[in-house]
C-alpha positions in Angstrom: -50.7 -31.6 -7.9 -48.7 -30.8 -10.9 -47.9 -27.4 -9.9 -47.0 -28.3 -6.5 -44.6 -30.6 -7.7 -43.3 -28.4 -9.8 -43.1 -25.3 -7.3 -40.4 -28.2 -5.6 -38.6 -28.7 -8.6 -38.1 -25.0 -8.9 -36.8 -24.6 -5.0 -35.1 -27.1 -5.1 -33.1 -25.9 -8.5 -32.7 -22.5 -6.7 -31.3 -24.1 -3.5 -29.0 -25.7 -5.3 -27.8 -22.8 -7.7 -27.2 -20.7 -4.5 -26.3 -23.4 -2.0 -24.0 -20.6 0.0 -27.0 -18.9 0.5 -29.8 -20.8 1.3 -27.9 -23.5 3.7 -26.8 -22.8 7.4 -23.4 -22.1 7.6 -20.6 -23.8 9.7 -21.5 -23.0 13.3 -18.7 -21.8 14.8 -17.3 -24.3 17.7 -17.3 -22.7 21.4 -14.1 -24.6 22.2 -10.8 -22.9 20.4 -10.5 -25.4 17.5 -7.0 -27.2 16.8 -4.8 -27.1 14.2 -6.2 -28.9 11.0 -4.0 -32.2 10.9 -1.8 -32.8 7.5 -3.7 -33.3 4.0 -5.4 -37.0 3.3 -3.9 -38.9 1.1 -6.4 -39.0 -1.9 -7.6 -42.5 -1.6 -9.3 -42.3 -4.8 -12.9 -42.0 -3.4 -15.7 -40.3 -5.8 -19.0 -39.8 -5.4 -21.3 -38.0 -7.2 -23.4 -35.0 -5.8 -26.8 -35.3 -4.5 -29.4 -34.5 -6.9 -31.4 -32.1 -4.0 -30.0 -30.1 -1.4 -32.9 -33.0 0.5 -31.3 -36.1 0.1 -29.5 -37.1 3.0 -31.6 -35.0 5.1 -34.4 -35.9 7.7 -36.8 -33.4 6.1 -35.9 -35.1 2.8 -37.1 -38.5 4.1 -40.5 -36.6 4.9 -40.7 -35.4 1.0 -39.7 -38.5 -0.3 -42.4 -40.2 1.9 -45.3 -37.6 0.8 -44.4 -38.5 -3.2 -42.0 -35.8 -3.0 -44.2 -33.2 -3.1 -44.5 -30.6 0.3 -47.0 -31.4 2.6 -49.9 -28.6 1.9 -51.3 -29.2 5.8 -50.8 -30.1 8.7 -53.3 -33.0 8.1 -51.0 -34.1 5.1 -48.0 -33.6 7.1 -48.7 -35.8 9.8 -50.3 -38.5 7.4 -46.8 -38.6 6.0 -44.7 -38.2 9.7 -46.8 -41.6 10.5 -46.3 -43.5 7.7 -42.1 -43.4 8.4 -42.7 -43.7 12.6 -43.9 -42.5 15.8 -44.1 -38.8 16.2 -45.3 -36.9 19.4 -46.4 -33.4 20.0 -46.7 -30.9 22.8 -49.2 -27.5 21.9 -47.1 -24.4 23.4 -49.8 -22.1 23.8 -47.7 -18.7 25.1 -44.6 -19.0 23.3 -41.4 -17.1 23.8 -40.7 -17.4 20.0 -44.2 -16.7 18.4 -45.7 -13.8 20.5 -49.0 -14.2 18.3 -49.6 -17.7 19.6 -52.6 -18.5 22.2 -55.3 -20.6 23.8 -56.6 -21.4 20.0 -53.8 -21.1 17.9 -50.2 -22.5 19.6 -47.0 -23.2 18.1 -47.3 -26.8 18.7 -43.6 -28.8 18.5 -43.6 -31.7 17.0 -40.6 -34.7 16.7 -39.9 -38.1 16.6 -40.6 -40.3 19.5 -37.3 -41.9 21.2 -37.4 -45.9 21.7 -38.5 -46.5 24.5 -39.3 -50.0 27.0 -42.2 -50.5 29.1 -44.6 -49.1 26.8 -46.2 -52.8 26.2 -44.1 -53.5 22.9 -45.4 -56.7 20.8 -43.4 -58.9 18.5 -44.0 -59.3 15.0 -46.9 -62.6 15.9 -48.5 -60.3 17.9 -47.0 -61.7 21.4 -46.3 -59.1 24.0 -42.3 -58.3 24.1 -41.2 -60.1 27.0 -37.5 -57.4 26.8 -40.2 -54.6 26.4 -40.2 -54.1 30.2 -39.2 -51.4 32.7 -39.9 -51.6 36.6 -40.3 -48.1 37.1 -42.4 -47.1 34.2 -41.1 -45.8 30.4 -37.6 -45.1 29.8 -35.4 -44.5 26.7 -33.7 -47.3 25.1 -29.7 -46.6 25.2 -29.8 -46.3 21.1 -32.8 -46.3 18.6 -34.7 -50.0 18.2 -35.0 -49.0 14.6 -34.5 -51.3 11.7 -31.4 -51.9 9.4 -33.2 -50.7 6.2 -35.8 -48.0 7.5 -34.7 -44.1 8.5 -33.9 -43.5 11.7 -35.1 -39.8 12.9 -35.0 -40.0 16.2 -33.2 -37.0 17.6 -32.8 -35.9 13.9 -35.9 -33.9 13.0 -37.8 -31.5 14.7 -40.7 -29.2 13.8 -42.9 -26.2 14.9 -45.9 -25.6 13.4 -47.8 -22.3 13.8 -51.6 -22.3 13.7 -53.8 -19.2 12.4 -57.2 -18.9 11.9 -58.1 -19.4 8.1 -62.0 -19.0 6.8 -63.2 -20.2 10.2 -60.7 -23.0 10.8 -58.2 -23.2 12.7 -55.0 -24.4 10.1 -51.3 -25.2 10.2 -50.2 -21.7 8.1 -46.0 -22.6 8.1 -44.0 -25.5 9.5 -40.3 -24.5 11.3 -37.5 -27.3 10.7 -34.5 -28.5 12.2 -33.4 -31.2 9.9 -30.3 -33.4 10.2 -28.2 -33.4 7.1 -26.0 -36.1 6.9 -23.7 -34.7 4.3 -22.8 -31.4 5.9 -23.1 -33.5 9.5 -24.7 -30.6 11.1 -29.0 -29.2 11.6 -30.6 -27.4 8.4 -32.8 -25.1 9.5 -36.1 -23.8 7.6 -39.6 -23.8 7.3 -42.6 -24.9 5.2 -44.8 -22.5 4.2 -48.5 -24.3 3.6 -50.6 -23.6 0.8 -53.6 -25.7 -0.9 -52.1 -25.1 -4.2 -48.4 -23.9 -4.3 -46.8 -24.9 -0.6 -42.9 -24.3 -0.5 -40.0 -25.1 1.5 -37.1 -23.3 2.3 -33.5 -23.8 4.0 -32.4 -20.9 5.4 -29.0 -19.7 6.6 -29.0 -21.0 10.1 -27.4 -17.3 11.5 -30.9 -16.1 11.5 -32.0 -19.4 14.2 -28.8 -19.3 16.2 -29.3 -16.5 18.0 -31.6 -18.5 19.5 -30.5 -21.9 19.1 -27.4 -21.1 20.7 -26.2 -24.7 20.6 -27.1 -24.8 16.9 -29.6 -27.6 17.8 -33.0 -28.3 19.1 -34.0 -26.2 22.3 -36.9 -26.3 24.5 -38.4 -25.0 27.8 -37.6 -26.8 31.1 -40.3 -29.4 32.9 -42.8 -29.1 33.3 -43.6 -26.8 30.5 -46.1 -24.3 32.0 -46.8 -21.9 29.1 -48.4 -25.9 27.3 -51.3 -27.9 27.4 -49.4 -29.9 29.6 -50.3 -27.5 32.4 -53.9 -29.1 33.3 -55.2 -25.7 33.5 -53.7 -24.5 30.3 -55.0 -27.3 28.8 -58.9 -26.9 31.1 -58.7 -23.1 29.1 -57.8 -24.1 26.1 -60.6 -26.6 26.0 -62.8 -24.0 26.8 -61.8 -21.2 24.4 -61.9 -23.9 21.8 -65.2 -25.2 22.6 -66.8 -21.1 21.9 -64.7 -21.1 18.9 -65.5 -24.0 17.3 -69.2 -25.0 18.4 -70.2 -26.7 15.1 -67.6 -29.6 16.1 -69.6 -30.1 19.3 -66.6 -30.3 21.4 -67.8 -31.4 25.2 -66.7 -28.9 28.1 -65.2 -32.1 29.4 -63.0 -33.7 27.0 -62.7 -37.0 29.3 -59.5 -36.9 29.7 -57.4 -37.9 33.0 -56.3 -34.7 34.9 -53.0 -35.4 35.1 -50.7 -35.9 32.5 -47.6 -37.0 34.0 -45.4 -38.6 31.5 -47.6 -38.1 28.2 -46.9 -42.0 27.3 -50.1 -43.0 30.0 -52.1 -46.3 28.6 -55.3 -44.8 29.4 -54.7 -41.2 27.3 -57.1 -41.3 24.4 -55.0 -39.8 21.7 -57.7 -39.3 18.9 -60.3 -38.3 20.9 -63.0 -36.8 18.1 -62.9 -32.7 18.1 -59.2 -32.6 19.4 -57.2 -32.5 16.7 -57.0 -29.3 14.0 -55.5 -30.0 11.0 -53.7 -32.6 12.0 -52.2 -31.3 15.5 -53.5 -32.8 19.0 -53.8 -29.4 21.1 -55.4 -30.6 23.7 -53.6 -34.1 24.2 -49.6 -32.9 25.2 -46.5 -35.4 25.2 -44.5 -33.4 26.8 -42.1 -35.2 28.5 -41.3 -37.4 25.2 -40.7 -34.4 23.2 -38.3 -33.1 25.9 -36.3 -36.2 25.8 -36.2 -36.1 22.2 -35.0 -32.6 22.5 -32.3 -33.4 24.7 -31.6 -36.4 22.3 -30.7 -34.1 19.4 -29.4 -31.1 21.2 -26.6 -33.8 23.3 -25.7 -35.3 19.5 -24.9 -31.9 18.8 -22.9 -31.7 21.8 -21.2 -35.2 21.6 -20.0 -34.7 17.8 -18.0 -32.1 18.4 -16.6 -34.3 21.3 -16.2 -37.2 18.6 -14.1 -34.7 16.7 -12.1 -33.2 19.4 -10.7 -37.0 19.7 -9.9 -37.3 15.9 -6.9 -35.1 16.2 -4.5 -36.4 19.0 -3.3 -40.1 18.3 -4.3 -41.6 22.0 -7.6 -40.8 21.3 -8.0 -42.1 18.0 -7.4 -45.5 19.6 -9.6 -44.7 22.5 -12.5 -44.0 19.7 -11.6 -46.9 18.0 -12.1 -49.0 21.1 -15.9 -47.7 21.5 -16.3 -48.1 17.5 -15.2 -51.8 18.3 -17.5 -51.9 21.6 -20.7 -50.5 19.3 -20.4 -53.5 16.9 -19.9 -56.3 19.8 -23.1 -58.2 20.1 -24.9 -57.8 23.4 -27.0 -55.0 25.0 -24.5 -52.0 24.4 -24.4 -51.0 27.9 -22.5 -54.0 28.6 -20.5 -53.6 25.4 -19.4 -50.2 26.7 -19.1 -51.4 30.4 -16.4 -53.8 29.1 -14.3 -51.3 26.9 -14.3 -48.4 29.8 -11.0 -50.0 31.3 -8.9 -50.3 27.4 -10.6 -46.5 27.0 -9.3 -45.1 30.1 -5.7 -46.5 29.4 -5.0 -45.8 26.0 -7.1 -42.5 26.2 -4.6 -41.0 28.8 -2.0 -38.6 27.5 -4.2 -36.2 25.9 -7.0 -36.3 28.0 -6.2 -33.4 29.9 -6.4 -30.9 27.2 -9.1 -32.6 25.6 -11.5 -32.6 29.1 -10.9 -28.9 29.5 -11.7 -28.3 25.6 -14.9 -30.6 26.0 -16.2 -28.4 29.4 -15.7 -25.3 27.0 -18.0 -26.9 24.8 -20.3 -28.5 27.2 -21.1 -25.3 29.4 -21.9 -23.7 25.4 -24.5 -26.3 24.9 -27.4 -25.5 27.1 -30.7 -26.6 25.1 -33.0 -26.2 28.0 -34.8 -22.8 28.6 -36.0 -21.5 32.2 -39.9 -22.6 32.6 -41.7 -19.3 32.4 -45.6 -19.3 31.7 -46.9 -14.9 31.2 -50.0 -16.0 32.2 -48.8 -16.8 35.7 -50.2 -20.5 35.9 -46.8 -21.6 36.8 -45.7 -25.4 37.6 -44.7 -26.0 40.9 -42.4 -29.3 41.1 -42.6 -31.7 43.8 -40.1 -34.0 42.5 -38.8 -34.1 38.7 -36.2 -35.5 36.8 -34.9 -34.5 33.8 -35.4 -36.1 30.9 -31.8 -36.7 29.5 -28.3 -36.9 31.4 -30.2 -38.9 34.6 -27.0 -41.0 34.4 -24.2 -39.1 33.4 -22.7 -38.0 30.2 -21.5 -41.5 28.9 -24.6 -43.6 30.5 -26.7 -42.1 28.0 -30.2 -40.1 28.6 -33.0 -41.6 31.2 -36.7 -40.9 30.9 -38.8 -40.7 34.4 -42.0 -41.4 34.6 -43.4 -40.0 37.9 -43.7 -36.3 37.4 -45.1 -34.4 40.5 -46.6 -31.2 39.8 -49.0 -28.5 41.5 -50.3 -26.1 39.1 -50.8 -22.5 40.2 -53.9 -20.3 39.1 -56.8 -20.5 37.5 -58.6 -21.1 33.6 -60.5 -17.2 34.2 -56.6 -15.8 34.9 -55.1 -18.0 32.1 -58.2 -16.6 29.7 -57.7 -13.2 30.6 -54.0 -13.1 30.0 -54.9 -15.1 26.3 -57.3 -11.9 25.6 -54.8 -9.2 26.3 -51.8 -11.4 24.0 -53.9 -11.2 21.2 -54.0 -7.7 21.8 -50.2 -7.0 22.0 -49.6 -7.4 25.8 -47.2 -10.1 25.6 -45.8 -9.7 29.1 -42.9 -11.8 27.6 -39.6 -10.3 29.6 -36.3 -10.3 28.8 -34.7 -12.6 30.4 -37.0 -15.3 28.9 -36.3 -14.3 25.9 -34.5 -17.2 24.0 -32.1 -14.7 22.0 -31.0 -13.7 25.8 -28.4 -16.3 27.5 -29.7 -15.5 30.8 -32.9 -17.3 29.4 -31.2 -20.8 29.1 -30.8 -23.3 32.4 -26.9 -23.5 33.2 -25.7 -27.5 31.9 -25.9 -29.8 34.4 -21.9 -30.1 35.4 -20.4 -33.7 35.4 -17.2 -36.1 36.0 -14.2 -35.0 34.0 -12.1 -37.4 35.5 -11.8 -40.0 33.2 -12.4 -40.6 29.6 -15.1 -42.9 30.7 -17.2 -40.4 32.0 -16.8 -38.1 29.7 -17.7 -40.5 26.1 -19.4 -44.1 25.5 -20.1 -46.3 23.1 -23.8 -44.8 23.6 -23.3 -41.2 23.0 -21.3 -42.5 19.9 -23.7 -44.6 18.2 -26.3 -42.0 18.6 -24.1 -39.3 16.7 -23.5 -41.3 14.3 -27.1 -42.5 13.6 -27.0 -46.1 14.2 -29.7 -48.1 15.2 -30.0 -51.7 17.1 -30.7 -53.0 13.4 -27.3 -52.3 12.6 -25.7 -53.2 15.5 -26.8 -56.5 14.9 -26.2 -56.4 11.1 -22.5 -55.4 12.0 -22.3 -57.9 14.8 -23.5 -60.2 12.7 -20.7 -59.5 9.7 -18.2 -59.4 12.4 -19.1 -63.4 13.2 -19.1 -64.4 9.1 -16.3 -62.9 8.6 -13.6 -64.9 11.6 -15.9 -67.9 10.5 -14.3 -67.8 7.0 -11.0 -66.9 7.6 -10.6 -69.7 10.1 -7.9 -68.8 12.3 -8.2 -69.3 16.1 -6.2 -65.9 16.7 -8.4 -64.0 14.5 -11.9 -63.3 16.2 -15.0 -61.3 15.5 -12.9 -58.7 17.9 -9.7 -58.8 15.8 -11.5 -58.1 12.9 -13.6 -55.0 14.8 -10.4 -53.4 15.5 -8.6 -54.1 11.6 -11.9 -52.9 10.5 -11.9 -49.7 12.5 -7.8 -49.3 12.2 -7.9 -49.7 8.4 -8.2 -47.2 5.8 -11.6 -47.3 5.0 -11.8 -45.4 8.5 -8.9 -44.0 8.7 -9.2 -41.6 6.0 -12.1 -40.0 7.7 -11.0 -40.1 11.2 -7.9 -38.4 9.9 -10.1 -35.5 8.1 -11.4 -34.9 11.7 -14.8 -36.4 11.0 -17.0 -39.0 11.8 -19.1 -40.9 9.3 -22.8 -40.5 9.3 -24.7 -44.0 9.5 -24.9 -44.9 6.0 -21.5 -43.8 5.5 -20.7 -46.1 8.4 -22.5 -48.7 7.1 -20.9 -48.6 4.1 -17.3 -48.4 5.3 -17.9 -51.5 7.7 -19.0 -53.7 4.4 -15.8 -52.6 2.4 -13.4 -52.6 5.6 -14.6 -56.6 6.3 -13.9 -57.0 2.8 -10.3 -55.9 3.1 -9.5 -58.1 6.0 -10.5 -61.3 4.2 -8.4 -60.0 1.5 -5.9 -59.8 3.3 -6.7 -63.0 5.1 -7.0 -65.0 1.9 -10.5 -65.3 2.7 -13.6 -65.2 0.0 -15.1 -61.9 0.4 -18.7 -61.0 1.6 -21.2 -60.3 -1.2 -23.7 -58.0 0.5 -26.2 -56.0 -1.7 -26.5 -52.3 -0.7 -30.4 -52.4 -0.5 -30.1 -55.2 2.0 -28.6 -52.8 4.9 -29.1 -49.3 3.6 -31.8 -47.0 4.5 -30.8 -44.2 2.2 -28.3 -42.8 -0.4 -24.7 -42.2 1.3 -24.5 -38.1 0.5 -20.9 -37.9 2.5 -18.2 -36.1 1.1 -15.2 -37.4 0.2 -12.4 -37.3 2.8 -10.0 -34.7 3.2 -12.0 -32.8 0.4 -15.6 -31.7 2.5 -16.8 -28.1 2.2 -14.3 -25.0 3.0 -16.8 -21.7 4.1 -15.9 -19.2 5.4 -16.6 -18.1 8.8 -19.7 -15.8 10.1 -18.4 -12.0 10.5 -21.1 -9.7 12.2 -21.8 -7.5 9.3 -24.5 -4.9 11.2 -26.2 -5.8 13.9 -29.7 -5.8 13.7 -29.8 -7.1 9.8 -27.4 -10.2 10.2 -30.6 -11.9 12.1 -33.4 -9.8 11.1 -34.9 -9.3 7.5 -36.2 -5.4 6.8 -40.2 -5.9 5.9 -41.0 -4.8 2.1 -44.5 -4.3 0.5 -47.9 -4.9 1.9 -47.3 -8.2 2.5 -44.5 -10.1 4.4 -42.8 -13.3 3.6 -42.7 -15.4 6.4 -39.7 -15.8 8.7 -39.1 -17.5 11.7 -37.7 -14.1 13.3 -39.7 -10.6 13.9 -39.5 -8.3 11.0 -37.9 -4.5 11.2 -39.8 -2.0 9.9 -36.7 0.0 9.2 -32.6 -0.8 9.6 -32.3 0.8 12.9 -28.4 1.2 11.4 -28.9 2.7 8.3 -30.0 6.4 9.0 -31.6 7.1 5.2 -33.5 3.9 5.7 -35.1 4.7 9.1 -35.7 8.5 8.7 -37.7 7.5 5.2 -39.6 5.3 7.5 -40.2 7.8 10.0 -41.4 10.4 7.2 -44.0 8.0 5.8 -45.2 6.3 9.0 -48.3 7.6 11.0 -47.6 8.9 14.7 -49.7 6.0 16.1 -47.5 3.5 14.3 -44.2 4.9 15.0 -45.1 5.0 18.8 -45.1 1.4 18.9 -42.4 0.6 16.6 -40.0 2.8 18.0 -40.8 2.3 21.7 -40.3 -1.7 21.1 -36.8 -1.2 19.7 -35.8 1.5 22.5 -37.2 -0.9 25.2 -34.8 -3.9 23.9 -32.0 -1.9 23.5 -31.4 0.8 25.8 -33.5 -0.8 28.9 -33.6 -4.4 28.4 -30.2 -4.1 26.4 -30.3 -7.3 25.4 -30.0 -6.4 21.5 -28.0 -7.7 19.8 -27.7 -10.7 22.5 -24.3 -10.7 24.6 -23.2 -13.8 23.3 -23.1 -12.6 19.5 -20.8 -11.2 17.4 -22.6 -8.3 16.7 -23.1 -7.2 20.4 -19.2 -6.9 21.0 -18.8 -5.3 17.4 -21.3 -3.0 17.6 -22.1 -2.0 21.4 -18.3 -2.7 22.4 -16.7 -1.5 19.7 -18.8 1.1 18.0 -20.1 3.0 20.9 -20.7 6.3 19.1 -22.8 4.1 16.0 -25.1 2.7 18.7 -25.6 5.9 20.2 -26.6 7.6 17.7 -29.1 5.0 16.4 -30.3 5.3 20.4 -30.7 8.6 20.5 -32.3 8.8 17.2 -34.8 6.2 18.4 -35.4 8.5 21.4 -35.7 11.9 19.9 -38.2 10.2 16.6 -40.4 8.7 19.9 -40.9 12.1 21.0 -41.6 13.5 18.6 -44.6 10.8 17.7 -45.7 11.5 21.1 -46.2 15.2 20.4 -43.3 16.2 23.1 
């Protein structure tokens, strides 16, 4: 234990000795950004630097929660994930990312599950929740029901874990991140590398994820998710090739569970049914539909802030977002809150709405998270009548969840097994186009109103980017009320006070920096802006302990003085995303290694001199498929495609035909 907290400390010193290189950088914004507005005034704010490159972050709230020590397991990890909520999982057995995965060993996605009614919720006696009810079956809540003092990672952290066979067990070998860090306001990306002894965790520069992660957020496949166990006859194979695998657990041919798996929230799914879970993971019990609308929870934030921020630099639509700051804090079920401000945000949101709807579509047609269903094995989905998980009700309605899912599954467990046999050997039959470092491979975004503010931004979509829960709703609600009780004065109201809150310069100085606050910043702001206004009332101030509404440290930076980096410049371009494998051993990665820089002639013909004919076959026929037939390397959308294929012709050439002439020759020709 000792040395795996100290293999932490170390990291975590490292990290934060070369913070450039070891955190994401900026992700470049698909809408042309404005003009920076004029300096902030220096409002005197200080606050001291984190102490971890974690804190702040949702995978920090999972160290913290383990004893700040890295989970060693998947076991340990998802002891720890249910200790601090609800987290739900769906096994992707023939992934488009991990080409080793399969019926026994899938790269199985897990996240935190979104609020939800209808699910049969009970109040703290025990009572069933009588507001706990939806006539059609589940559906999201408009913001997290999470409390004022606990995390809230819903739509904040996700994670992949990859499953290997390990002295006869099937084990969790690395966990993938996407973490929220509230102090860059942006997804760290990285992965946890498990180990009995010496696990470590890593936060890697997010370049290397977003050429797949295109909307530098949380993607997954469309419903209804053929290539997973919630495909009943992935999931009848699976069962199978598990059972011959892994006999001594005396895992029945049957596993009793209902064929059909519409929503993965039924009553009747037994969820720790004995011999289903390895090392911690449910493979053969899917959630898929709740993982998707977590998904599209996190990938929309992503999406929305930059919406948020759009509005932060024309002055009509500062006081448009301070009208759905004000409507976030109004007491009442926030879809009435909103309902009531559309009209105020529709007129004072007017003048610059034009160029601000045509720089949000830029944006919004950039931020597919949603990949084209595909399955290799050819057990497809067939969809009767589906709904998507987020979206159901516009942009500003916030996302809807349905619960009838219709599906007819094509083929067979014999196909699906035979297909699993010839993976493992290499025959991925994964194309191009569904590829996730191809665009082609992403659904188009659903298109929607642009006529109005209105339908374009909500109180909703706000509270979720910023992180605040229905706990602090009500805790701000209820400041709002104490506050125009003391002061006493029938023209100032709970509403008044909102808007002098949101108007003063505890917000101002970050609306005016082009931000947003995160929720504990938030929080934090609202306590000292109330403050102000009875000072300024002549009213005795609020005493209100930190502990008694925080959930975490505030990590933002000060105002006017956050991080300057310097934008991503395509440097060559096969290295900027891939890492060239050294030694006998390879450090994991989320991405494929190269054997060689295809770019770097000494570094490819040494490879070629001291490779066998066998290997080189299949190295070098891999690379010439993906660039000169599938051409989809380096991926159209990058950098590095219109630097290199556009304007280096004769460079990519030559690596081509080098790749060409080296195959031949491995052949014997």
């Amino acid at each position: 234990m000792k040395t795996a907290q100290a293999k932490f400390a170390v990291l975590t010193a490292v990290a934060l000795g070369g913070l450039a290189v070891l955190v994401p950088q900026a992700p470049a914004t698909p809408a042309d950004r404005p003009a920076p507005p004029a300096p902030v005034a220096d409002t005197g704010e200080t606050r001291e630097a984190p102490q971890s490159i974690f804190a702040g972050t949702a995978i920090g709230v999972v160290l913290e929660a383990n004893n700040n020590e890295v989970p060693r397991s998947g076991a340990e990890m998802m002891a720890t994930l249910n200790k601090i909520g609800t987290f739900v999982q769906l096994p992707i057995n023939f992934s488009a990312v991990a080409l080793h995965s399969g019926l026994t060993n899938p790269r199985v996605v897990i996240t935190h599950r979104p609020s939800m009614v209808g699910l049969g919720g009970r109040l703290p006696d025990g009572r069933v929740d009588p507001t706990d009810f939806a006539p059609n079956g589940p559906a999201l809540t408009a913001i997290s029901k999470g409390s004022l003092t606990k995390p809230n990672l819903e739509g904040r952290l996700y994670l992949a874990a990859n499953m290997e066979k390990e002295g006869g067990k099937l084990k969790v070998k690395t966990f993938e991140f996407i973490s929220w860090n509230s102090r860059q306001k942006r997804f760290d990306f990285g992965f946890i590398e498990c180990d009995d002894v010496e696990p470590q965790i890593r936060v890697v520069d997010g370049v290397k994820c977003f050429s797949c992660h295109k909307n530098k957020g949380p993607i997954l496949g469309q419903g209804p998710w053929s290539n997973s166990t919630h495909n009943d006859i992935m999931r009848e194979a699976a069962a199978q090739a598990l059972n011959v695998q892994v006999r001594a657990l005396c895992l029945p041919t049957s596993i009793g569970q209902p064929r059909r798996l519409d929503t993965g929230l039924e009553q009747g799914i037994v969820r720790d049914l004995p011999g289903t879970a390895f090392d911690g993971m449910a493979l053969l019990v899917p959630q898929g539909p709740a993982v998707d609308a977590a998904v599209r929870l996190g990938a929309d934030s992503v999406r929305d802030r930059e919406f948020f921020r759009l509005m932060t630099t024309a002055a009509d639509a500062r006081r448009g977002l301070i009208t759905l700051l004000c409507a976030i804090v109004s007491p009442g079920p926030i879809e009435q809150t909103n309902h009531a401000a559309r009209a105020t945000l529709n007129n004072e949101f007017s003048h610059s709405f034009p160029s601000f709807a045509a720089k949000a579509m830029a944006v919004h047609k950039a931020s597919s998270s949603t990949l084209i269903d595909f399955n290799p094995s050819g057990s497809q989905g067939k969809l009767v009548n589906i709904v998507t998980a987020s979206g159901g009700g516009g942009w500003g309605s916030g996302p809807t969840l349905q619960a009838n899912l219709k599906i007819v599954w094509t083929g067979d467990t014999k196909q699906v097994s035979e297909y699993a046999a010839k993976r493992a050997e290499g025959d991925t039959k994964q194309v191009s186009k569904h590829q996730p470092s191809n665009p082609k491979a992403f659904v188009p975004p659903p298109s929607g109103s642009v006529n109005q503010p209105s339908s374009l931004v909500s109180a909703q979509q706000l509270a979720r980017v910023i992180g605040l829960t229905e706990g602090d709703r009500q805790f701000c609600a209820d400041l709002l009320a104490t506050a125009a009780q003391r002061i006493g004065k029938p023209k100032v109201t709970a509403a008044t006070i909102a808007r002098d809150v949101f108007s003063g310069p505890e917000f101002t100085a970050v609306v005016m920096a082009t931000q947003l606050p995160d929720r504990e910043d938030f929080k934090d702001r609202f306590v000292a802006g109330i403050n102000v206004v009875l000072r300024e009332n002549g009213a005795e101030q609020l005493s209100v302990e930190r502990k008694d509404y925080a959930s975490g440290p505030n990590v933002a930076l000060v105002p006017g003085k956050e991080d300057v980096e310097a934008p991503i410049v395509a440097t060559t371009a096969c290295v900027r995303c891939h890492d060239v494998q050294k030694g006998a051993k390879a450090a994991f990665s989320p991405i494929p290694m190269l054997a060689f820089d295809p770019y770097d002639k000494d570094s490819r013909e040494a490879w070629a001199r001291s490779t066998d004919a066998r290997k080189r076959m299949q190295v070098l026929a891999r690379l010439l498929k993906r660039i000169n037939e599938d051409r989809d390397m380096p991926p159209e959308d990058s950098a590095e495609h219109d630097a290199f294929r556009v304007k280096k012709p004769a460079e990519f050439d030559a690596m081509r035909d080098w790749l060409g002439a080296e195959l031949k020759k491995a052949k014997g020709e």
